[in-house]
N, C-alpha and C positions, 0 to 999 in steps of 0.2 A: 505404429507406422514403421516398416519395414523400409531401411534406406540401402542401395546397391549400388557403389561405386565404381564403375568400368571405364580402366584407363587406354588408350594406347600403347602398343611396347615402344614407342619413340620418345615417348614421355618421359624427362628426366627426374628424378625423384618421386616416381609415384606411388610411394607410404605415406610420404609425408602428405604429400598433396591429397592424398585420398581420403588419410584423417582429418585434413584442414578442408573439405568438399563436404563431408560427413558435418561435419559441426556447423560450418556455414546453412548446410540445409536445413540440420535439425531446428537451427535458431531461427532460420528464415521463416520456416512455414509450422513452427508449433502452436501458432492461433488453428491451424487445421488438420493437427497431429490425432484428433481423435473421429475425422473423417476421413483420412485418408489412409490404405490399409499397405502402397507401396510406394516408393519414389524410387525410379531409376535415373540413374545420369550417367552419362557418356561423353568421356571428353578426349579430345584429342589434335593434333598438328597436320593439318591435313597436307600440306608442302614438304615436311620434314625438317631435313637440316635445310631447306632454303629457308630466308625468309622473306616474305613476302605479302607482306600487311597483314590485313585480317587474316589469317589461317588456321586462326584456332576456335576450335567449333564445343559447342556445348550443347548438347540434347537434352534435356530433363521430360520424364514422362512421372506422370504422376497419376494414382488410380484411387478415385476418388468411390468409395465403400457403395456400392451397390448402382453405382454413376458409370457411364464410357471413360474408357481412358483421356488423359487430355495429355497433348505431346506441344515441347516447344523448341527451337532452336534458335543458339545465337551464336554469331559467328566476331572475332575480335582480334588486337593485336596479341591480347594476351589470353591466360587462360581466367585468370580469376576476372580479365574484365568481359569474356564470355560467359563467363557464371553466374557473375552478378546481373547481366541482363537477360541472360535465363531466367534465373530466380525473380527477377522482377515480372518478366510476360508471365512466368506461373501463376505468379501472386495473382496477376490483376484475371487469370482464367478463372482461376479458383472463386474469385470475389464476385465474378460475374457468374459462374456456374451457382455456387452457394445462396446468391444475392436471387435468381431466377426461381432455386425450390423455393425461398423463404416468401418469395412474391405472391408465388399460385396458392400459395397456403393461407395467406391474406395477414400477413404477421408483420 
């Protein structure tokens, strides 16, 4: 599972954050590390230096091995708290994607 972290230039500290985006993901979704062959995520402040509630945005796509890609967004006050509900809608597509082959298959 190939992980691609893409920040905004507005984004303050983003090594660190991006190593700390990377680890978050790897842990979040390695029950599905040996079906999924990409994860992208895209974060960034969509107001800038205003602030102004929710303005930070979290994209995560993830492409599941020989599946359509499946794309989610979440948008929050901060960034880790638009990651984590990123990472959660993932979660629950993947479980529903994965849950659907494992059905027609009669298993």
């Amino acid at each position: 599972m190939d992980i691609q972290i893409n920040t905004a230039n507005n984004i303050a500290g983003r090594e660190a954050l991006t190593r700390q985006l990377e680890e978050t993901v790897r842990s979040r979704l390695s029950r599905f590390s040996e079906r999924l062959t990409r994860v992208e995520v895209h974060v960034g402040d969509e107001n800038g230096d205003r602030n102004a509630g929710d303005d930070k945005r979290c994209v995560i796509e993830v492409r599941p091995a020989g599946r359509a890609p499946i794309t989610v967004t979440e948008q929050a006050g901060s960034i880790d708290q638009a990651a984590a509900g990123a990472l959660s809608k993932v979660t629950t597509a993947l479980e529903r994607d994965f849950g659907k082959i494992t059905s027609r298959k009669g298993h």
